[in-house]
N, C-alpha and C positions, 0 to 999 in steps of 0.2 A: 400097628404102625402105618402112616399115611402112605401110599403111592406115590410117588411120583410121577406126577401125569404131563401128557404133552397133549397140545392141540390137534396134531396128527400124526400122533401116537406111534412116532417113528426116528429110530436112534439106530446110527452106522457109527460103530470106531472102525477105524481104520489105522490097522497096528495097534497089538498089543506085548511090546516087552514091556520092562519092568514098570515104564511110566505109564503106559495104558491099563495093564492089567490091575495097577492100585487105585486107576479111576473107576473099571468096571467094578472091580469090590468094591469099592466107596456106594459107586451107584447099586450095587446089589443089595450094600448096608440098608438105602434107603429105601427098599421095597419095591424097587422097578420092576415092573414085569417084566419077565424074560422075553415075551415075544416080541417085546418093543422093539429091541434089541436086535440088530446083528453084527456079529464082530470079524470081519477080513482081515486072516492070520495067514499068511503063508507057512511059518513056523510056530503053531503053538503047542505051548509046555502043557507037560501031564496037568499043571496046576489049571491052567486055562480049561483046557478040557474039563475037566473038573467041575469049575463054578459052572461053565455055559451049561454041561449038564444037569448038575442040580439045579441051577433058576432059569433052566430053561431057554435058554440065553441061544441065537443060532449061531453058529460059527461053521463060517464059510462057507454061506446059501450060494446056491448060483445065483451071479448079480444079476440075471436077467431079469430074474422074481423080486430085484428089490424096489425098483422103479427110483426116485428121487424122496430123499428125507427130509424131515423139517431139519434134525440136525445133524450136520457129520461131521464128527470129531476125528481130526487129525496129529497123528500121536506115532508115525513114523520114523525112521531115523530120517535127519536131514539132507546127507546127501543122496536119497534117495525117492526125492521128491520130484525132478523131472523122469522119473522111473513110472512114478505113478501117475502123469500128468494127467493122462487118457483116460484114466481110471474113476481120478477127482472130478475131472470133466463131464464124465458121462451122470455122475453121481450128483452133485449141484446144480440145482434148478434154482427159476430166481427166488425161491420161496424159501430157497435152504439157508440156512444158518452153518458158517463152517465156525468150529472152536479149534486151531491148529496149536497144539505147545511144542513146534518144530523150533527149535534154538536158532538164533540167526534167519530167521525165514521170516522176513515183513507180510505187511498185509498185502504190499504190492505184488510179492513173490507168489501168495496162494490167490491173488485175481488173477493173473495172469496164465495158471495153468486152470483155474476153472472159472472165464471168465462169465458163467452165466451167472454167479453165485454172485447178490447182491449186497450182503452181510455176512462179513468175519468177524471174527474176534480173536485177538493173536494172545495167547497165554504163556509163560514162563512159568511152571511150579519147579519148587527145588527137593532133594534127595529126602526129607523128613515125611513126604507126601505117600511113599510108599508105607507109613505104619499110620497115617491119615492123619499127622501133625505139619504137616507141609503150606510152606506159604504160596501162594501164586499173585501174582502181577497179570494184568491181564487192561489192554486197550480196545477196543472198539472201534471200527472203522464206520465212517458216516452215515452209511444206509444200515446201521443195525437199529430196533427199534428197541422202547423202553422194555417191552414185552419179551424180545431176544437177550437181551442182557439182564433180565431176569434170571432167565430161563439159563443161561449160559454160567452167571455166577450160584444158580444150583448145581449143577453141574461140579461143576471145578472146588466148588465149597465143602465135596465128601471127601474130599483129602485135606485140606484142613481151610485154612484161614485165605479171603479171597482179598486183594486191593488193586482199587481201579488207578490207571492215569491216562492223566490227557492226552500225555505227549508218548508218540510211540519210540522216540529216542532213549527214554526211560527205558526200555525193555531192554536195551542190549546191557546198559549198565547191573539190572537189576541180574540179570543172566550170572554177569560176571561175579557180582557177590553174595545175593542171593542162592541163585543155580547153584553155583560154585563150589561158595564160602563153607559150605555145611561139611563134605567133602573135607577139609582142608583141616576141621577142626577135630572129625572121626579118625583120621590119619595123625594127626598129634596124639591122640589118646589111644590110639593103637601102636604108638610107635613109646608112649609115655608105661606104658602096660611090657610091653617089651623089655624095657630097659631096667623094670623094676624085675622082674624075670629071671633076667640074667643075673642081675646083682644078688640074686639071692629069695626075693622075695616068694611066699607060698601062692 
């Protein structure tokens, strides 16, 4: 199976619950070397632990040793983004590529807490991403280059299906039904299962 290779061969998540840790397996699906890799958990699961071990994967080097990445992907809860402002800041050089899927967080919201960083790219994937059938929505801010969003929708594409738009207004909507809607529909079938249940059903 091919690698997954980067130009300087360097890859930070940042957070890993459930929506990071289904990208890191996507990416692990795809052959990445684990050293490329480092993943900043403050809390990670046995499962985490786990895969980092098997592929080798670092988790939670001291960030002294990581210097600036080509890419770092932000996969955080969202109100916990001026938490880590300092963090993102030190991490993002002008060369980095941030791919953030923080809900509600515009592209202006992650320049502004690292504003060295001179390409994002703000992504929405929704709840199906976790078993790698998952859509994502994903915009690009002006200084990302052909090559960056490449590289970004590999990334994003081992969970499943990637679509671009222009307008980054698009995202909040696609949040809502997209993000959302999947949720909405797992819950009528669980609640549709239920009901046959009680009625009697095996």
């Amino acid at each position: 199976m091919r690698r997954m290779r980067t130009e300087k061969n360097s890859i930070i998540l940042v957070g890993a619950g459930k929506m990071g840790f289904a990208m890191l397996q996507g990416w692990a699906g795809l052959g990445l070397a684990g050293a490329n890799v480092a993943v900043l958990e403050p809390m990670p699961s046995p499962e985490l632990a786990a895969l980092c071990a098997q592929k080798d994967i670092r988790l939670n080097p001291a960030e002294n040793s990581l210097g600036q990445p080509e890419i770092l992907v932000v996969a955080i809860k969202p109100q916990t983004l001026d938490a880590a402002a300092t963090r993102l800041a030190a991490l993002a050089g002008r060369a980095t590529l941030i791919v953030s899927i923080l809900a509600g967080k515009s592209i202006a919201d992650l320049a502004a807490r690292a504003p060295n960083a001179g390409s994002i790219v703000r992504a929405m994937p929704n709840t199906p991403a976790a078993i790698g059938r998952g859509v994502t929505a994903a915009v690009a801010s002006a200084g990302v280059t052909e090559a960056q969003r490449a590289l970004a929708h590999k990334l994003l594409s081992s969970v499943g299906s990637v679509e671009w738009v222009a307008d980054e207004g698009l995202i909040d909507a696609v949040t809502a039904v997209s993000g959302s809607g999947p949720a909405y529909v797992f819950l009528l079938v669980e609640c549709l299962a239920q009901a046959g249940a009680a009625a009697g059903l095996p």
